[in-house]
PDB file with SEQRES, HELIX, SHEET and CRYST1 records, atoms N, CA, C and O in Angstrom:
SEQRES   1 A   77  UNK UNK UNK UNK UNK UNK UNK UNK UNK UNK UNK UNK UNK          
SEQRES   2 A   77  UNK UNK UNK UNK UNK UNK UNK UNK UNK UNK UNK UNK UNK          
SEQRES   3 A   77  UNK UNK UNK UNK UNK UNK UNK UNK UNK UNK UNK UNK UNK          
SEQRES   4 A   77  UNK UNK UNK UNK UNK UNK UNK UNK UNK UNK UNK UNK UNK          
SEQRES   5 A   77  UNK UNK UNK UNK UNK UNK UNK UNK UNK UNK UNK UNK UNK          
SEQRES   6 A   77  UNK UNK UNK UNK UNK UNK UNK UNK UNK UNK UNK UNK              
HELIX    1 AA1 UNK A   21  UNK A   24  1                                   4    
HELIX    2 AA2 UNK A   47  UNK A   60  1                                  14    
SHEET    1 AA1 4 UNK A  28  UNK A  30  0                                        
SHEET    2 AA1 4 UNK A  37  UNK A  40 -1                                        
SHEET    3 AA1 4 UNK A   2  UNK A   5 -1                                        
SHEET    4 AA1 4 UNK A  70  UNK A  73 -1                                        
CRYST1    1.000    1.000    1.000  90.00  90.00  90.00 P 1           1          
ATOM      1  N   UNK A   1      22.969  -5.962   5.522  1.00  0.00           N  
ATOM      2  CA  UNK A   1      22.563  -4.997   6.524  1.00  0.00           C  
ATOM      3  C   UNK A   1      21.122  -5.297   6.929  1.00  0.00           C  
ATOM      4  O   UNK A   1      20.320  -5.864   6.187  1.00  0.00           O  
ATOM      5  N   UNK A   2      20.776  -4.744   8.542  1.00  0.00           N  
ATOM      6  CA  UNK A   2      19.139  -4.820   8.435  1.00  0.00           C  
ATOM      7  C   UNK A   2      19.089  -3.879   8.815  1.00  0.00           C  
ATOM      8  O   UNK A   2      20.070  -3.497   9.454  1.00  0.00           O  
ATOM      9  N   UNK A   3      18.065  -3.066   8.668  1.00  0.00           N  
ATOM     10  CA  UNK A   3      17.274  -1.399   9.882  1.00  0.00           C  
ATOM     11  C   UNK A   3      16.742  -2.057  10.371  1.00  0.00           C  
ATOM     12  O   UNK A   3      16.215  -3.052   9.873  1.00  0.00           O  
ATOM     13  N   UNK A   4      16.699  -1.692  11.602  1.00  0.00           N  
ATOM     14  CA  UNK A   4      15.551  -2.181  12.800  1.00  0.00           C  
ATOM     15  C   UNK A   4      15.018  -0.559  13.155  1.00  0.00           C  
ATOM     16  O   UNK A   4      15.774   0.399  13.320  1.00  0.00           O  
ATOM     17  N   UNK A   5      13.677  -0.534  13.216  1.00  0.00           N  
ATOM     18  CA  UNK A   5      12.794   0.214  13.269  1.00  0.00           C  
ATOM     19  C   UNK A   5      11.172   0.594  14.689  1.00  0.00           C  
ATOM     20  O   UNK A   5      10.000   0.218  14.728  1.00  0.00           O  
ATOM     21  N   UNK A   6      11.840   1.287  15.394  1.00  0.00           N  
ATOM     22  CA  UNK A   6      11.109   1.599  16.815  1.00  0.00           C  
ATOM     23  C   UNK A   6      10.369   2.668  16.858  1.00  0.00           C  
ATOM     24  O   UNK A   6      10.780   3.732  17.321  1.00  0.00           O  
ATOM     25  N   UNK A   7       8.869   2.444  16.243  1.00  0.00           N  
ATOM     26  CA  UNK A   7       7.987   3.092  16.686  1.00  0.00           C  
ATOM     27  C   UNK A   7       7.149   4.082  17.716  1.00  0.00           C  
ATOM     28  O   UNK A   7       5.998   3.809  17.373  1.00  0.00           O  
ATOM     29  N   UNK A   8       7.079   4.653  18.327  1.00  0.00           N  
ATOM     30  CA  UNK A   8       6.314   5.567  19.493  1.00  0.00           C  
ATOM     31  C   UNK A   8       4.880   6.014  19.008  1.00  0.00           C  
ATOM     32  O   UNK A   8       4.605   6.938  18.242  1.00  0.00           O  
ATOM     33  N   UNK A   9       4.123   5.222  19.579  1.00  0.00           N  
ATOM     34  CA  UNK A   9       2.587   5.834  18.998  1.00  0.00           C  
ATOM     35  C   UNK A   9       1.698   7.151  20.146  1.00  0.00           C  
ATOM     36  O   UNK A   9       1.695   7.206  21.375  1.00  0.00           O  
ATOM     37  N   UNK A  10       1.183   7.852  19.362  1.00  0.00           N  
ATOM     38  CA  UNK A  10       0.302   8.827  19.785  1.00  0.00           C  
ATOM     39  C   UNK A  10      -1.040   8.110  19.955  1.00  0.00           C  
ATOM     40  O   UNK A  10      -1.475   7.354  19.086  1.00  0.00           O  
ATOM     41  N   UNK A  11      -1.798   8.416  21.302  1.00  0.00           N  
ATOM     42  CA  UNK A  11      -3.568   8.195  20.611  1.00  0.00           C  
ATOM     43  C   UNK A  11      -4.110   8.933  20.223  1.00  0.00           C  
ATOM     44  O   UNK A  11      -5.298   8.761  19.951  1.00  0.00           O  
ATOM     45  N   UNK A  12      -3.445  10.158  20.013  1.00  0.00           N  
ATOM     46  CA  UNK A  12      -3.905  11.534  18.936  1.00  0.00           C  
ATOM     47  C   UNK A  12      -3.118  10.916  17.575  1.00  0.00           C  
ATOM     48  O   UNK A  12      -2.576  11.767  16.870  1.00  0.00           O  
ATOM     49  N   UNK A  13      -3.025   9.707  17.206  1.00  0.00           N  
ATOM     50  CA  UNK A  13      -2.685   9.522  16.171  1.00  0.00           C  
ATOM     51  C   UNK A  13      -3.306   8.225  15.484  1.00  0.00           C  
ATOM     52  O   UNK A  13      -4.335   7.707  15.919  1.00  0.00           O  
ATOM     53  N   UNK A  14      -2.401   7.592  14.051  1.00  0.00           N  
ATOM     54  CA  UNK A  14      -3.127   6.854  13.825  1.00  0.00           C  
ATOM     55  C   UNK A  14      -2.651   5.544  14.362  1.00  0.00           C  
ATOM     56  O   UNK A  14      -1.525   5.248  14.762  1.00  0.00           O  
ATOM     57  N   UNK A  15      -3.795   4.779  14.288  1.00  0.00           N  
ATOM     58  CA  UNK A  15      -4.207   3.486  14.781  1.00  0.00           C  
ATOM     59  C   UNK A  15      -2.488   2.188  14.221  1.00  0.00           C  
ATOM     60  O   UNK A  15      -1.983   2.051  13.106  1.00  0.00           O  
ATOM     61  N   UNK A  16      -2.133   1.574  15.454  1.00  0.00           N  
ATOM     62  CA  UNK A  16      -0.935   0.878  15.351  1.00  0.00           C  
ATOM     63  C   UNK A  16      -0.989  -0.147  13.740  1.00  0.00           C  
ATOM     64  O   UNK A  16       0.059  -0.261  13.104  1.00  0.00           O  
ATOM     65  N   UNK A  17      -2.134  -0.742  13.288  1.00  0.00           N  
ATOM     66  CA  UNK A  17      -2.189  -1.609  12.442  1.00  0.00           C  
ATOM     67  C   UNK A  17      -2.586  -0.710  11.214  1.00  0.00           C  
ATOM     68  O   UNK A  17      -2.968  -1.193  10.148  1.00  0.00           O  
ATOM     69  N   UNK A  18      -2.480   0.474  11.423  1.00  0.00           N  
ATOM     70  CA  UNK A  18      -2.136   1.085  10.126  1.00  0.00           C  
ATOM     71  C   UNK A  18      -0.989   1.433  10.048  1.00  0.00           C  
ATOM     72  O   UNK A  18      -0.469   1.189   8.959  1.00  0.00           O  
ATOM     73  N   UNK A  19      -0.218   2.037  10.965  1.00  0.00           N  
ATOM     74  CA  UNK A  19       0.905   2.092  10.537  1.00  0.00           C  
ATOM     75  C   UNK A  19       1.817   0.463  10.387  1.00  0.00           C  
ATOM     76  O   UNK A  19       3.026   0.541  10.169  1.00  0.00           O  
ATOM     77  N   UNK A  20       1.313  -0.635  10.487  1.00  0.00           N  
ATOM     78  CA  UNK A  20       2.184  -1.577  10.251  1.00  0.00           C  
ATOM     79  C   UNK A  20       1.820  -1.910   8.567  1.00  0.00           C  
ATOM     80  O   UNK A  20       2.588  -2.465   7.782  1.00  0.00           O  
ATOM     81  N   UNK A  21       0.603  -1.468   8.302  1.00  0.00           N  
ATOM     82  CA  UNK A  21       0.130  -2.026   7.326  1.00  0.00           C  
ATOM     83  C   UNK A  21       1.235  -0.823   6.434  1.00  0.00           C  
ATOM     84  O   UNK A  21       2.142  -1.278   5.738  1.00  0.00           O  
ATOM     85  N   UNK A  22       1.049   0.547   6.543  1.00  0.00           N  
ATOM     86  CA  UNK A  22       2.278   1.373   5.611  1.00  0.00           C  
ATOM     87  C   UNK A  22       3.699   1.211   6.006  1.00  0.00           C  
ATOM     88  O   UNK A  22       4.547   1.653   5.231  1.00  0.00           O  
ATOM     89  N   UNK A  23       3.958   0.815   6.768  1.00  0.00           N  
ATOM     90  CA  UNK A  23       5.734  -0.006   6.928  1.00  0.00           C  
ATOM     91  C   UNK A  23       5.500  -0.927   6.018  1.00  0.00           C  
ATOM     92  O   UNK A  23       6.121  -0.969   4.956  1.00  0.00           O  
ATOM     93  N   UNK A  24       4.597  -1.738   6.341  1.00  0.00           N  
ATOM     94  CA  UNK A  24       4.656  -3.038   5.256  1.00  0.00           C  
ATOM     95  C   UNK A  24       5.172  -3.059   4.028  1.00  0.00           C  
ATOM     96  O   UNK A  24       5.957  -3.848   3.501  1.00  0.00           O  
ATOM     97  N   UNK A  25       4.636  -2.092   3.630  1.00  0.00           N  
ATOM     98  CA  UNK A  25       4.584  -1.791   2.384  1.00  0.00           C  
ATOM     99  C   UNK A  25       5.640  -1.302   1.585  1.00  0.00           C  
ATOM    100  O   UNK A  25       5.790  -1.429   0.370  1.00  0.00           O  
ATOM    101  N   UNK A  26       6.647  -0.494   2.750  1.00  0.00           N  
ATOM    102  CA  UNK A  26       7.821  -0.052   2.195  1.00  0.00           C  
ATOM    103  C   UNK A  26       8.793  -1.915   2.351  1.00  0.00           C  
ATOM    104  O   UNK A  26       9.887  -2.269   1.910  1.00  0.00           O  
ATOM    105  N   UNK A  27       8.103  -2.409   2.882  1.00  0.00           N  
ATOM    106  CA  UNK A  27       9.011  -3.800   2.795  1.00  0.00           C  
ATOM    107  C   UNK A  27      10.154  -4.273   4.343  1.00  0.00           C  
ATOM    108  O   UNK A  27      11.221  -4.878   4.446  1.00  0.00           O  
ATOM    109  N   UNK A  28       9.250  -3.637   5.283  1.00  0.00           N  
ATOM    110  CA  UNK A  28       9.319  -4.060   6.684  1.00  0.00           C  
ATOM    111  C   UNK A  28       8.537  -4.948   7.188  1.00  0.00           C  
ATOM    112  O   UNK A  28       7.396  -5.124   6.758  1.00  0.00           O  
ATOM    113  N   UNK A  29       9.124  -5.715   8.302  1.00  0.00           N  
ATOM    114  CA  UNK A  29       8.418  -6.444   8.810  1.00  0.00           C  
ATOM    115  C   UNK A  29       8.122  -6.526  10.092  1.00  0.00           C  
ATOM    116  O   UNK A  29       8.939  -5.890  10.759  1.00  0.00           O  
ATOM    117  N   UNK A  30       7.166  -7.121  10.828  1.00  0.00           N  
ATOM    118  CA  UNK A  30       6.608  -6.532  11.750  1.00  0.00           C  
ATOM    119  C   UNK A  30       7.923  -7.800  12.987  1.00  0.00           C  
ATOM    120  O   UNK A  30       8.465  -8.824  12.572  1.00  0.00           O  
ATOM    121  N   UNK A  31       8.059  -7.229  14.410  1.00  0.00           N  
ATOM    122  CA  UNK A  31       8.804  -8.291  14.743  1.00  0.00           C  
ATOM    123  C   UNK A  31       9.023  -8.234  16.454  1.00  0.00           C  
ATOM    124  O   UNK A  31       8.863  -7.085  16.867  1.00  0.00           O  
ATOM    125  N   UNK A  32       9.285  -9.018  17.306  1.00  0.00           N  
ATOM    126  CA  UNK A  32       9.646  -9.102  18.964  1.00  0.00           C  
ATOM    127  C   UNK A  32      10.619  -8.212  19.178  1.00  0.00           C  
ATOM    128  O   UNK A  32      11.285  -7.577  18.360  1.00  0.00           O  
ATOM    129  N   UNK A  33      10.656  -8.222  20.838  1.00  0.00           N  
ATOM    130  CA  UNK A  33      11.917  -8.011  21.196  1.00  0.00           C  
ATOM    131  C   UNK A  33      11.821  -6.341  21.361  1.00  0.00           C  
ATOM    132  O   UNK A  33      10.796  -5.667  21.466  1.00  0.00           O  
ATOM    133  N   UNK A  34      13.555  -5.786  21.348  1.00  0.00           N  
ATOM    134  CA  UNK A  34      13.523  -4.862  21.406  1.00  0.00           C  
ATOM    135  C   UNK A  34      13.375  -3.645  20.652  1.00  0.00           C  
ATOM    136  O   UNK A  34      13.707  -2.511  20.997  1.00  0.00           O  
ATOM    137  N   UNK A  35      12.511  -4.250  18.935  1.00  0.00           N  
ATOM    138  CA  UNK A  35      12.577  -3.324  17.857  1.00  0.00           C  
ATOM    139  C   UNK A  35      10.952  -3.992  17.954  1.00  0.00           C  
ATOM    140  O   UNK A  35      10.368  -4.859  18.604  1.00  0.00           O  
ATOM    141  N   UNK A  36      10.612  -2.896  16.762  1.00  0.00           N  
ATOM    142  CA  UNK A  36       9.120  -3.022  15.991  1.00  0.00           C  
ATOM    143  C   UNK A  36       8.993  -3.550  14.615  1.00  0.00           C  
ATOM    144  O   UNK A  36       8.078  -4.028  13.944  1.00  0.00           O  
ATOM    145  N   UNK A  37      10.109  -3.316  14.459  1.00  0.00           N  
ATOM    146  CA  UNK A  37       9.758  -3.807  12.951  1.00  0.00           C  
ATOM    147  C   UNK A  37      11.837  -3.757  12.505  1.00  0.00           C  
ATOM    148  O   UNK A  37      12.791  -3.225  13.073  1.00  0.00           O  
ATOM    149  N   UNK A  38      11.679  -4.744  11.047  1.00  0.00           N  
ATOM    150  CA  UNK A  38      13.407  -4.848  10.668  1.00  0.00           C  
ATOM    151  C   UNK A  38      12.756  -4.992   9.105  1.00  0.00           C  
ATOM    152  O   UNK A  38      11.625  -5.320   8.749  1.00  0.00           O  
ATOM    153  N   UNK A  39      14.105  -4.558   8.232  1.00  0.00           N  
ATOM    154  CA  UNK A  39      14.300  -4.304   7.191  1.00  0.00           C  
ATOM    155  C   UNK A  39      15.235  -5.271   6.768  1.00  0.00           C  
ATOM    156  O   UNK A  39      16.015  -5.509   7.690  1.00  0.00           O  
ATOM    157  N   UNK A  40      15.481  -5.929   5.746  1.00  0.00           N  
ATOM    158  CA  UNK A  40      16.021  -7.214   5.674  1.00  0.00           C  
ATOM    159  C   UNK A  40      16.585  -6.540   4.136  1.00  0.00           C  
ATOM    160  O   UNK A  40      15.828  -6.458   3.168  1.00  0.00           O  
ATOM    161  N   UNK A  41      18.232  -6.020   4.093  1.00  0.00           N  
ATOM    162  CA  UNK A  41      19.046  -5.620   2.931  1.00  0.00           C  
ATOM    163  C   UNK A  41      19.284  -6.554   2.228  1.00  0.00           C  
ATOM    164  O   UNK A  41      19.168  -7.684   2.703  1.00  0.00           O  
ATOM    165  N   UNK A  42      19.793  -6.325   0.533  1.00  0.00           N  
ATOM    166  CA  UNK A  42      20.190  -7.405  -0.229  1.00  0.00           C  
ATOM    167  C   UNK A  42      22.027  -7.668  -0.009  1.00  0.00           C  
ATOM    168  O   UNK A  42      22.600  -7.116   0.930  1.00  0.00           O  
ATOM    169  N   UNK A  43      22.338  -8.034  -0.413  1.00  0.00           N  
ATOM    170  CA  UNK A  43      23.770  -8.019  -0.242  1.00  0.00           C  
ATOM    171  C   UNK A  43      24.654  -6.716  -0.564  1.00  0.00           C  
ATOM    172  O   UNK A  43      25.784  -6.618  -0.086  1.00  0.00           O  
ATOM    173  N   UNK A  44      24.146  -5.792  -1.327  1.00  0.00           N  
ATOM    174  CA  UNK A  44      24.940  -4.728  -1.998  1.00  0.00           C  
ATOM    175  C   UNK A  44      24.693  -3.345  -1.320  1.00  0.00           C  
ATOM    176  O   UNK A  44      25.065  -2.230  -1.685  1.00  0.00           O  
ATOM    177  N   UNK A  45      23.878  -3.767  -0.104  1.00  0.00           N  
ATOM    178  CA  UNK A  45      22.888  -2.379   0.247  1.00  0.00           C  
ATOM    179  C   UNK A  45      24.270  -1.538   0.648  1.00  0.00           C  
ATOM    180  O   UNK A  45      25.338  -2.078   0.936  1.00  0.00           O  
ATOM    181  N   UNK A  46      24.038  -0.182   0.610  1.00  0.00           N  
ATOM    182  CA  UNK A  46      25.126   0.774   1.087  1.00  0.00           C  
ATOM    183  C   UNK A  46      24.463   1.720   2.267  1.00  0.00           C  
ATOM    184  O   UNK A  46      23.296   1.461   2.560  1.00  0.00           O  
ATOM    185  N   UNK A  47      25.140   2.828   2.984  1.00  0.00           N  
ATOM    186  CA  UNK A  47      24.642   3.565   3.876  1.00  0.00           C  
ATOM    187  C   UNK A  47      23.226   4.459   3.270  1.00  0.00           C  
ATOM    188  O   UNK A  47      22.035   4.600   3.547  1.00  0.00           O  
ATOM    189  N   UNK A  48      24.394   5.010   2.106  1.00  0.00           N  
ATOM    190  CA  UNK A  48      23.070   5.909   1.021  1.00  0.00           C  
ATOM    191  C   UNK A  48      21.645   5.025   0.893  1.00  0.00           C  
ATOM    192  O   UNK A  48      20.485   5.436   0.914  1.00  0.00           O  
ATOM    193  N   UNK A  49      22.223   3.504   0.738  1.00  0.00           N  
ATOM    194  CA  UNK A  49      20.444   3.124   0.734  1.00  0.00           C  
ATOM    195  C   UNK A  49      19.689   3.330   1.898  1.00  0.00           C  
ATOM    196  O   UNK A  49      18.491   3.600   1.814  1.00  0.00           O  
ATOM    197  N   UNK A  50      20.311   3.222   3.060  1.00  0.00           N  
ATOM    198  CA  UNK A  50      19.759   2.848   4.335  1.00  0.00           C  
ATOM    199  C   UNK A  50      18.810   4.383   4.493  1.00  0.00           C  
ATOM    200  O   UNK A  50      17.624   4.449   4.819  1.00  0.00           O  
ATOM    201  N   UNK A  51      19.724   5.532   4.158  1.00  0.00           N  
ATOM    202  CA  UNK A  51      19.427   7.023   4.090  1.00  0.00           C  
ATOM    203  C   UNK A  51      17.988   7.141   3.589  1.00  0.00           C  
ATOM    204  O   UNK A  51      16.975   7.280   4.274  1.00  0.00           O  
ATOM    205  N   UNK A  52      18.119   7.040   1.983  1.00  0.00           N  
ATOM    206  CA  UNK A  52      16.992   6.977   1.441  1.00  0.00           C  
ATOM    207  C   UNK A  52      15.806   5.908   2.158  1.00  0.00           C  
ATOM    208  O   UNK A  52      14.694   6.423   2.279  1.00  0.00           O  
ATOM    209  N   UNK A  53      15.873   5.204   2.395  1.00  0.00           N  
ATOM    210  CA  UNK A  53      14.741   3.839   3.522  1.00  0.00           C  
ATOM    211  C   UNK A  53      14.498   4.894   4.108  1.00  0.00           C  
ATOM    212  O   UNK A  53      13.568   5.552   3.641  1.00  0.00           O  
ATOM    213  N   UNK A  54      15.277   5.484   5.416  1.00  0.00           N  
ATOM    214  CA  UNK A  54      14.590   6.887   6.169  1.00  0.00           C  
ATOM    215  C   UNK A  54      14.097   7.736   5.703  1.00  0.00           C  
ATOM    216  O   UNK A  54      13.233   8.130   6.486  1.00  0.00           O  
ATOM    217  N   UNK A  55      14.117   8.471   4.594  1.00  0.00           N  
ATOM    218  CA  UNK A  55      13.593   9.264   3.665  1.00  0.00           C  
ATOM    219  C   UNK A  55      11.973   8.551   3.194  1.00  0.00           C  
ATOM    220  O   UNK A  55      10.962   9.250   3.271  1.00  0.00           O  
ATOM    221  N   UNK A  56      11.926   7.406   2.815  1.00  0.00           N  
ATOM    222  CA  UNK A  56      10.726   7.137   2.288  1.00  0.00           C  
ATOM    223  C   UNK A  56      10.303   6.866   3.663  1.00  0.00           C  
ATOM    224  O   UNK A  56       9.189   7.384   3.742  1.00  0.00           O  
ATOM    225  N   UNK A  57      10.628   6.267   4.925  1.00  0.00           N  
ATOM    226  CA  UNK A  57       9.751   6.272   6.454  1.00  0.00           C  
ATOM    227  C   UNK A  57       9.500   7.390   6.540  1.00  0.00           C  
ATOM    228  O   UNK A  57       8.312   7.572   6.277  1.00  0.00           O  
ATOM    229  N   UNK A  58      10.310   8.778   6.915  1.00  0.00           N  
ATOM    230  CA  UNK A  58       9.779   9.866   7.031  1.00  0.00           C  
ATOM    231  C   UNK A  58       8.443   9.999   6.105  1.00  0.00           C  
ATOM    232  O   UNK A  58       7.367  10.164   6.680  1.00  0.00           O  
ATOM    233  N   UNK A  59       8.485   9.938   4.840  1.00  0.00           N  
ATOM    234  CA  UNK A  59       7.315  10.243   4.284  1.00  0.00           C  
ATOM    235  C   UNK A  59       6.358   9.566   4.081  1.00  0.00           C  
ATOM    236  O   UNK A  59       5.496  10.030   3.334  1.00  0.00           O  
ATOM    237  N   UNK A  60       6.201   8.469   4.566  1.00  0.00           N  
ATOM    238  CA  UNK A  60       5.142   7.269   4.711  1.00  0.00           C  
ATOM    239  C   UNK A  60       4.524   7.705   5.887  1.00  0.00           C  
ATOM    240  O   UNK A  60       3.294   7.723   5.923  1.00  0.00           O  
ATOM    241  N   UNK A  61       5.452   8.207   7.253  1.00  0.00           N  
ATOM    242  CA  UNK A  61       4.363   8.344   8.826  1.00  0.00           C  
ATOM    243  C   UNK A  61       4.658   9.957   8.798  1.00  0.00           C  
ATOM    244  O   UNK A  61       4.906  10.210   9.977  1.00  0.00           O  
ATOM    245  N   UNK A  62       4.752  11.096   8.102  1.00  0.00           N  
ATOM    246  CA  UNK A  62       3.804  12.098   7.898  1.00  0.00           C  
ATOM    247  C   UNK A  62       2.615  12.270   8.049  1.00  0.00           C  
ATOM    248  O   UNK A  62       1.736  11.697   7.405  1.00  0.00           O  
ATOM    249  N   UNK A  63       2.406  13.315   9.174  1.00  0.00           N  
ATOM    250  CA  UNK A  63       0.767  13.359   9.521  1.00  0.00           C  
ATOM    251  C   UNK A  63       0.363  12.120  10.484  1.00  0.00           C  
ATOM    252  O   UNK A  63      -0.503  12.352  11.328  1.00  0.00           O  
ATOM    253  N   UNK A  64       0.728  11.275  10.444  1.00  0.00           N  
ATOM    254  CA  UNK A  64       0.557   9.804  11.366  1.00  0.00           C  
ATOM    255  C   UNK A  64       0.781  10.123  12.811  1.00  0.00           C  
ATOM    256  O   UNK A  64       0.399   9.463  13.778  1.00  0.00           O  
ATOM    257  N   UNK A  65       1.607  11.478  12.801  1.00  0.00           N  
ATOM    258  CA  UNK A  65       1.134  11.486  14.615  1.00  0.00           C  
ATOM    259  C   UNK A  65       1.926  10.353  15.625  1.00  0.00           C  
ATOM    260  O   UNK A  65       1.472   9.914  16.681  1.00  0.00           O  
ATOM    261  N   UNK A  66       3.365   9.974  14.940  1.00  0.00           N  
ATOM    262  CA  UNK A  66       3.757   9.103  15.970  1.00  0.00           C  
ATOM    263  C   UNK A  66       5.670   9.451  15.631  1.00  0.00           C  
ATOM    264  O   UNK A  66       5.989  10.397  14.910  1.00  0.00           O  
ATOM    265  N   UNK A  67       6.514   8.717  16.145  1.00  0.00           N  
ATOM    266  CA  UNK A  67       7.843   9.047  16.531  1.00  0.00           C  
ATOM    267  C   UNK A  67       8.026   7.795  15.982  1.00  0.00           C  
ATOM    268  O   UNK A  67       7.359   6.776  16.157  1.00  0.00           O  
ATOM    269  N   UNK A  68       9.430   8.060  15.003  1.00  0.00           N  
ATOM    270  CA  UNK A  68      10.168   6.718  14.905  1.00  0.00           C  
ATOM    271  C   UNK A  68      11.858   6.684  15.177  1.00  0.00           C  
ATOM    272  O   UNK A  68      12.449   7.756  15.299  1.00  0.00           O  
ATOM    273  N   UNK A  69      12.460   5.632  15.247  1.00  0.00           N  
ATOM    274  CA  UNK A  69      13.786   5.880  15.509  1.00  0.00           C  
ATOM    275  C   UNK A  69      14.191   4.397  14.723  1.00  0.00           C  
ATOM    276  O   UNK A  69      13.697   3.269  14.741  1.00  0.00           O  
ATOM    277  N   UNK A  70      15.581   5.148  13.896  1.00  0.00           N  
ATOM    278  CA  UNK A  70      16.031   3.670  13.041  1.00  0.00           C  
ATOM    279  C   UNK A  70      17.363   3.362  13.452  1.00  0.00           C  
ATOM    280  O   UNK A  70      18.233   4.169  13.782  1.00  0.00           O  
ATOM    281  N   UNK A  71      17.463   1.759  13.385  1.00  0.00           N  
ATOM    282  CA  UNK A  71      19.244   1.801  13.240  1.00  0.00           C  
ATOM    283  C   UNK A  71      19.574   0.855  12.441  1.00  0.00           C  
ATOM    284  O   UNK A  71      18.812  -0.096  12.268  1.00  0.00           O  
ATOM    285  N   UNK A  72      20.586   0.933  11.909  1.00  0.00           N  
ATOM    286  CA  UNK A  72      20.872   0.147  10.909  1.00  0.00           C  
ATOM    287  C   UNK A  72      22.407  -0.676  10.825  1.00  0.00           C  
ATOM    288  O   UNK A  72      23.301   0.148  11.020  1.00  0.00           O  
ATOM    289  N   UNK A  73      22.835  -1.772  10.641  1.00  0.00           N  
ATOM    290  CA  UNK A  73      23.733  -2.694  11.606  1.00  0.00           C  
ATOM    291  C   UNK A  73      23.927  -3.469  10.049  1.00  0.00           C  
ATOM    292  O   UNK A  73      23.051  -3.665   9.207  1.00  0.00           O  
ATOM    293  N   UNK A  74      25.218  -3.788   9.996  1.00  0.00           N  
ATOM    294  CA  UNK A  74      25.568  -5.052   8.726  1.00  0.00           C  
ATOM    295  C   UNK A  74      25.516  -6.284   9.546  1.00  0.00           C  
ATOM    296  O   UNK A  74      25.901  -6.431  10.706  1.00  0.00           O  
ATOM    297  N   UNK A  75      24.829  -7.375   8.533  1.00  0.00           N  
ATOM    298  CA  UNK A  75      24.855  -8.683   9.451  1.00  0.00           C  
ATOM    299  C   UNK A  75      25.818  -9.377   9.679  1.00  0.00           C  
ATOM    300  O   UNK A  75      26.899  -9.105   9.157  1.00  0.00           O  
ATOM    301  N   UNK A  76      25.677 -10.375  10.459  1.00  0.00           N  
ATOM    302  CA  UNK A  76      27.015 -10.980  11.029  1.00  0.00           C  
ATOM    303  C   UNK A  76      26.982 -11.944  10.390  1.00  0.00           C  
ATOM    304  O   UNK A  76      25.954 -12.618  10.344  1.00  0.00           O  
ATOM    305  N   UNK A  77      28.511 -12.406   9.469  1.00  0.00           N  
ATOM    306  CA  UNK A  77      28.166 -13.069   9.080  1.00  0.00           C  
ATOM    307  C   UNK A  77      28.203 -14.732   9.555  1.00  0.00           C  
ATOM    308  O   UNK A  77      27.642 -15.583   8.866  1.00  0.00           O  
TER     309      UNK A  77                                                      
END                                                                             
């Protein structure tokens, strides 16, 4: 599976390279195109994981002042 992950920033909020730097961290990566960032699953990932990933985004851009939207897709193989 990957999440692909689409950002909306505020300038009443915080600064874009901080929030890449706390995506980072949950183990996103920054990327082109029509997403902001993708999540790269291990082979076993399930929906429930994908759930929880949104759960820890929600609480990583708390207070951050910006909008996110996820989707999440099994790869082809």
């Amino acid at each position: 599976m990957i999440t692909y992950l689409t950002v909306t920033f505020n300038t009443e909020g915080s600064r874009p390279s901080e929030i890449m730097d706390a995506l980072h961290g949950l183990g996103f990566e920054p990327t082109t195109g029509s997403y902001d960032f993708l999540y790269r699953w291990g082979a076993n990932a399930t929906v429930e994981d994908a759930i929880y990933l949104a759960d820890k985004v929600c609480l990583t851009l708390k207070g951050k002042h910006v909008l996110f939207k996820l989707q999440t897709v099994r790869d082809i193989p």
